[in-house]
C-alpha positions in Angstrom: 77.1 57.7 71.5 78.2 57.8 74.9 81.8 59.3 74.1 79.8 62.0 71.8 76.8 62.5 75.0 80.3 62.9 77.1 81.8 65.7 74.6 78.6 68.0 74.5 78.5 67.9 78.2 81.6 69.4 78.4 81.2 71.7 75.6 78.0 72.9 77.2 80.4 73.3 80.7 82.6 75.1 79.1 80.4 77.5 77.0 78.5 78.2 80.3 81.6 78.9 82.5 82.5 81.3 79.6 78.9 82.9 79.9 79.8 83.3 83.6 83.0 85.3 83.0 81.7 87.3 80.6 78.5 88.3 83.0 80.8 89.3 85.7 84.0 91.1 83.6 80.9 93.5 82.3 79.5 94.0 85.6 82.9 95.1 86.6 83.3 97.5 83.7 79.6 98.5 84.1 79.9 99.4 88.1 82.9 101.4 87.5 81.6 103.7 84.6 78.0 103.7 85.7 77.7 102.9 89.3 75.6 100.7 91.1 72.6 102.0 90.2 73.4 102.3 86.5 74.2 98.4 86.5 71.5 96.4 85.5 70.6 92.9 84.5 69.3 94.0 81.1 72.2 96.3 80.1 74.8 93.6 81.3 73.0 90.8 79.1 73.1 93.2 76.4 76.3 93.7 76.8 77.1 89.7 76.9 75.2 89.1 74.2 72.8 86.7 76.2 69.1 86.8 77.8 68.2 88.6 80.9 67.3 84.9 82.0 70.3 83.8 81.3 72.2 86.2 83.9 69.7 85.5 86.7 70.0 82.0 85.8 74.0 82.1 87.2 73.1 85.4 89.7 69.7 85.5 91.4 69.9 89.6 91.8 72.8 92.5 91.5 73.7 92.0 95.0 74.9 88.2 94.3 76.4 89.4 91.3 78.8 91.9 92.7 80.0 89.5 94.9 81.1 87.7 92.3 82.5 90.5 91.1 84.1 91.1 94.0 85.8 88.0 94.7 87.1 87.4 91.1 88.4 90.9 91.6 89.9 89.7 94.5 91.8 86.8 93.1 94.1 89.1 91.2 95.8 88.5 87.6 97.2 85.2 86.6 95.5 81.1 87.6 96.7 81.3 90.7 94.4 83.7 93.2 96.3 86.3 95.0 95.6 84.8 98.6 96.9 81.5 98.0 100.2 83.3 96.6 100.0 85.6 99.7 100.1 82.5 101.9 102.6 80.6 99.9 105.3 83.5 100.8 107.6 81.8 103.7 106.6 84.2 107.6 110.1 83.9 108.4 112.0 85.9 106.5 109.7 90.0 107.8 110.9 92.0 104.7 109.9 89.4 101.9 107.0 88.7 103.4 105.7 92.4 103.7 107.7 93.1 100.2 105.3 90.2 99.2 102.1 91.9 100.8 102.9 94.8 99.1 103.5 93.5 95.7 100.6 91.4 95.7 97.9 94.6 97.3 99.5 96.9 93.9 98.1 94.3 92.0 94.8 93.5 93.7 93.7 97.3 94.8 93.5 98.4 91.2 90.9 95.6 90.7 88.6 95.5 94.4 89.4 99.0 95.5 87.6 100.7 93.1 84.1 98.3 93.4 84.3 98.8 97.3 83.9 102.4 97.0 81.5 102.6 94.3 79.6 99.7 96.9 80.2 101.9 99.9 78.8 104.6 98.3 75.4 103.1 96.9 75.0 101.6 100.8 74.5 105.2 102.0 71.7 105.3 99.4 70.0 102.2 99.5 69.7 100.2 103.2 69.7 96.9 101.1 73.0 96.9 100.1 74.1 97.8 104.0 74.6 94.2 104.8 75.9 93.1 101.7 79.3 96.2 101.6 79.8 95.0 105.7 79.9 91.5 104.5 82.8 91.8 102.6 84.6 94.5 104.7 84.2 91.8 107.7 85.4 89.3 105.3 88.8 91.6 104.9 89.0 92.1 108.2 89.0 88.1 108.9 91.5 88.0 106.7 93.8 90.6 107.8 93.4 89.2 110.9 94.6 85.5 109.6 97.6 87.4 108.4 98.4 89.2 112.0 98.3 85.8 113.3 100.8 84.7 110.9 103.2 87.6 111.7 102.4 86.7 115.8 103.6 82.8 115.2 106.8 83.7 113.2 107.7 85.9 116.2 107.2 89.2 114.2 104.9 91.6 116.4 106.7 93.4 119.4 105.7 92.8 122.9 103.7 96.0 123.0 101.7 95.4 119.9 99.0 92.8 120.0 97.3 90.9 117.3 94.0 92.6 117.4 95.9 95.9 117.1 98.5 94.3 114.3 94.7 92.9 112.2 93.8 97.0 113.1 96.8 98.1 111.2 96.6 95.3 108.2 92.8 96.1 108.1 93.8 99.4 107.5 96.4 99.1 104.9 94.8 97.2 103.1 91.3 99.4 103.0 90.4 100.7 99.5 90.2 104.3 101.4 93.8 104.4 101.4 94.0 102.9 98.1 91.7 106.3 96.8 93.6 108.8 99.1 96.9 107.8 97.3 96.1 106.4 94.0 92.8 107.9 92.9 93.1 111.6 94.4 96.9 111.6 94.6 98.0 109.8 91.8 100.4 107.7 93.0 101.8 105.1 91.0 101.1 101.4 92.2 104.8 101.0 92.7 105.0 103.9 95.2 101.2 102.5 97.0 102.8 98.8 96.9 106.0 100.3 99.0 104.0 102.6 101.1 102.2 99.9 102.6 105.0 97.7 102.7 106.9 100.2 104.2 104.3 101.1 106.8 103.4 97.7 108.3 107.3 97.3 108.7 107.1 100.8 110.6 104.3 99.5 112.9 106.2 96.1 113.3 109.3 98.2 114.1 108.1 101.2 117.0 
C-alpha cells in the first residue's frame, strides 16, 4: 500500500505541474492575441480545460499569473534556462561572449518582448499593474547590471566607460522597445536583431 500511496502522489505531482504549464502557455497565447484586458481567469480555464478554481488555486489573480508567464518566457527554449546558459559562456574570450548574448536575446526576445509591451501598455491604463511592469523592468535592469560587472572583472570595459553606464547600454539592448523597433515594425529577422546587438555592445566596449 505504501509503494501504491507513493505512486499516486507522484502522479497527482505530475498531473498538477502539467495543469500549471498549461495555465501559463494559454495565458501567453491569450495576452498576445487579446491583451491584458482580454485575459481572463475564466477564458484561460476554458481554454485548459480545468475550473476557474483550479487556476486561482496555482495563481491568486492575473497579475501573479503574468509573472509566471513572464519568467517561463524568460527561460527560453530547451531544460536549461537561458540565464544559466548566458552565465555558463567563459568572460574571457569578448566576441563569444557577446556572440553568446546575442544568440541567446534572438531566442528569448521573441518569447518576453512581446508580453512586456502588451504589459507596458495595459500599465498606462490601469495604475494596478504600475508596480507590477516596474518590477520586472527593475528585475532586467539588475540583471543587465550583473552582466556589466562580468564584462568589468574580465577587463572588458574601457577606462572611460563605467559599469553603471555599461548596465545603461545592456539595459538598453536588451529592452523589448528595441526588440519592436527592429523586429515588430521593421521586420528584421532574429539573425540580423541577434547580431545588431551583438555588434552594438562590442561598438560601445570598443569607442
Amino acid at each position: 500500500m505504501a509503494v501504491k500511496r507513493s505512486y499516486d502522489a507522484s502522479r497527482r505531482r505530475d498531473r498538477a505541474e502539467q495543469v500549471r504549464a498549461a495555465i501559463i502557455d494559454a495565458a501567453h497565447a491569450m495576452l498576445l492575441t487579446e491583451g491584458y484586458a482580454g485575459t481572463t481567469m475564466p477564458k484561460i480555464a476554458k481554454a485548459c480545460a480545468v475550473s476557474v478554481e483550479a487556476v486561482y488555486k496555482r495563481f491568486p489573480g492575473k497579475p501573479a499569473l503574468v509573472r509566471a508567464v513572464v519568467e517561463m518566457a524568460l527561460r527560453g527554449v530547451g531544460p536549461t534556462a537561458a540565464e544559466t546558459r548566458s552565465d555558463a559562456i567563459a568572460p574571457g574570450d569578448l566576441r563569444q561572449l557577446l556572440r553568446g548574448w546575442g544568440t541567446l536575446a534572438a531566442e528569448v526576445a521573441p518569447r518576453v518582448a512581446p508580453l512586456l509591451l502588451v504589459l507596458r501598455a495595459a500599465a498606462e491604463q490601469d495604475v494596478k499593474l504600475t508596480g507590477l511592469a516596474a518590477e520586472l523592468d527593475d528585475n532586467r535592469r539588475a540583471r543587465m547590471k550583473d552582466n556589466a560587472q562580468r564584462l568589468a572583472d574580465a577587463g572588458h570595459l574601457p577606462n572611460e566607460l563605467s559599469v553603471a553606464q555599461a548596465t545603461d547600454v545592456l539595459w538598453t539592448y536588451s529592452s523589448p522597445e528595441l526588440y519592436e523597433l527592429l523586429v515588430q515594425r521593421s521586420g528584421w529577422d532574429l539573425d540580423a536583431y541577434g547580431a545588431f546587438i551583438s555588434q552594438g555592445i562590442a561598438a560601445q566596449l570598443h569607442p
